[in-house]
N, C-alpha and C positions, 0 to 999 in steps of 0.2 A: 618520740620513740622512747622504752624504757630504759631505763639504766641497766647494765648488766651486773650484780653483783661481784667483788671483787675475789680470784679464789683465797685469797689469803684472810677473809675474815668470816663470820658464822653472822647472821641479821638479823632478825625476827622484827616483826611487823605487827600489831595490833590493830582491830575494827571489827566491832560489833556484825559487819557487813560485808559479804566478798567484794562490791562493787567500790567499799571505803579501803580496801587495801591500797588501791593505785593513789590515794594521796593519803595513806600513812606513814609518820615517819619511822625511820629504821630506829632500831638500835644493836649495836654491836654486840652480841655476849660473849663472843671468843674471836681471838686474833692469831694466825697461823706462830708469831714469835712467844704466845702465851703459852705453848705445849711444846718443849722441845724432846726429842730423844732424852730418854735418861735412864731408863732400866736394861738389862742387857738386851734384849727381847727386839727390844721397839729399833736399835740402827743396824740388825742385820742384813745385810747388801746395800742399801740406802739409808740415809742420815734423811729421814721423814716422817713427820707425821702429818697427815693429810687426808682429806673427803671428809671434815668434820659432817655430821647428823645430830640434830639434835629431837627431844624426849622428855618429857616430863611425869613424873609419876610421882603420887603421896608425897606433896612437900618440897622433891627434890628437882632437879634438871638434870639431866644428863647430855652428854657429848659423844658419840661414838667419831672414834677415828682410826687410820689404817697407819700402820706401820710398817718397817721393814722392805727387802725386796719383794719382786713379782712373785709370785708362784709361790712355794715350799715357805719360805719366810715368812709371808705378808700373812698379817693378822688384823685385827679389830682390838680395841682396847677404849677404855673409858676413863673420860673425865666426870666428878658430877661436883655438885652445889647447891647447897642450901635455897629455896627458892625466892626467899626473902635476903638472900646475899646480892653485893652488887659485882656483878661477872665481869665487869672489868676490870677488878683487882683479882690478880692471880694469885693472890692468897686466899682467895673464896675457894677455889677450885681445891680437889682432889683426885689424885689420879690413882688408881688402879694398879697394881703391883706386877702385875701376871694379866696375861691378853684374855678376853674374855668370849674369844673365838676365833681357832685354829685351824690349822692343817690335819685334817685325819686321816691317816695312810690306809687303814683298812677299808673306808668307804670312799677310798681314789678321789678325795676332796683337798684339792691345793692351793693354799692361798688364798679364803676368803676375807673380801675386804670390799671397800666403798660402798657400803650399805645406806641403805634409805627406812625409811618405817611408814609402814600404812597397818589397817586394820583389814582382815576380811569378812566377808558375807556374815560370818558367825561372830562379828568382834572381838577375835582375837587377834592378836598384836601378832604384824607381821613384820619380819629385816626382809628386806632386799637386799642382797647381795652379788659381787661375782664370785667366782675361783673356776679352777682347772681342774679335769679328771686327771690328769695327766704333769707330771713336774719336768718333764724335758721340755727345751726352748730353744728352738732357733731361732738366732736371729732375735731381734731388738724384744724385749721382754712388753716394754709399751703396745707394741703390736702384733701381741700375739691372738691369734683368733680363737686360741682354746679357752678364752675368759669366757664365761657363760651368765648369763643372769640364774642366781636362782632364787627361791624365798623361803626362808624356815618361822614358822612358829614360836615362840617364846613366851617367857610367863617371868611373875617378878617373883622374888623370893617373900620370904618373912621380913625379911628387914630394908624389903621398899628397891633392891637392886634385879636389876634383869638378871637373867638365865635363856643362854640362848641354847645350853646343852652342843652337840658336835652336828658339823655338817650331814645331812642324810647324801647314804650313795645316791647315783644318778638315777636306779632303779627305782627309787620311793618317790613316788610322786605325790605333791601336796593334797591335802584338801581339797577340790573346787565345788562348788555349789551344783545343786545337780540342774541340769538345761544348760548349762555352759559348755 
């Protein structure tokens, strides 16, 4: 049976081959004690950073991770690295100042965070994410059932970093290929 990865570290795996991953070995590029809270942003409601995602683009790597409390607080924020740095020294890393996606209260978007990345039909770079239409909460914020999945489009900038731009309302529906 496999291993389960543990949540407190980021892995990646190398092989020429999907079927060469199950005996590739790991290597660690980030460790949950290697990013702690440290801008005002990141320990609103909770002292966390956590759902690392990793990315690689022109050179660098990057790290998304979620900050803050559920709902209204919780954001997304970045780490990134030189790609010929070694990521186990946390002096390779740099973190981002300011979240690099937020809460929008005009398009009732709360709390996005623990995002994932795939590409679509069109190969444009897709996050996966959750958040709330909605910032009231009852009851245990873990379990609240208004987290939704959703997925926004993104593009890099000039100088090699993503741009997620702001959550779209719930109204705007992405892209999909047409026959889907």
């Amino acid at each position: 049976m496999a291993s389960v990865p543990e949540y407190d570290r980021l892995e990646i795996c190398h092989s020429p081959t999907l079927a060469g991953l199950a005996k590739a070995s790991a290597t660690v590029i980030w460790r949950k004690p290697d990013s702690e809270p440290e801008f005002a942003w990141e320990p609103r409601g909770f002292w966390v950073n956590e759902g690392p995602a990793f990315i690689a683009q022109a050179g660098k790597v990057f790290i998304s991770y979620s900050a803050g409390a559920i709902v209204e607080n919780y954001c997304i924020g970045w780490l990134y690295a030189d790609k010929e740095s070694n990521f186990l020294d946390p002096a390779s890393w740099q973190k981002c100042a300011q979240p690099v996606f937020t809460t929008h209260r005009l398009n009732q978007q709360f709390g996005p965070g623990h995002n994932s990345f795939t590409r679509n039909e069109q190969g444009e770079e897709i996050s996966v994410y959750h958040a709330c239409n909605d910032k009231t909460i009852e009851g245990d914020p873990l379990y609240d059932p208004n987290r939704h999945t959703r997925i926004k489009v993104f593009h890099w900038d000039d100088e090699g970093m993503p741009c997620f731009g702001e959550p779209a309302a719930d109204s705007v529906r992405p892209l999909i290929a047409p026959g889907r």
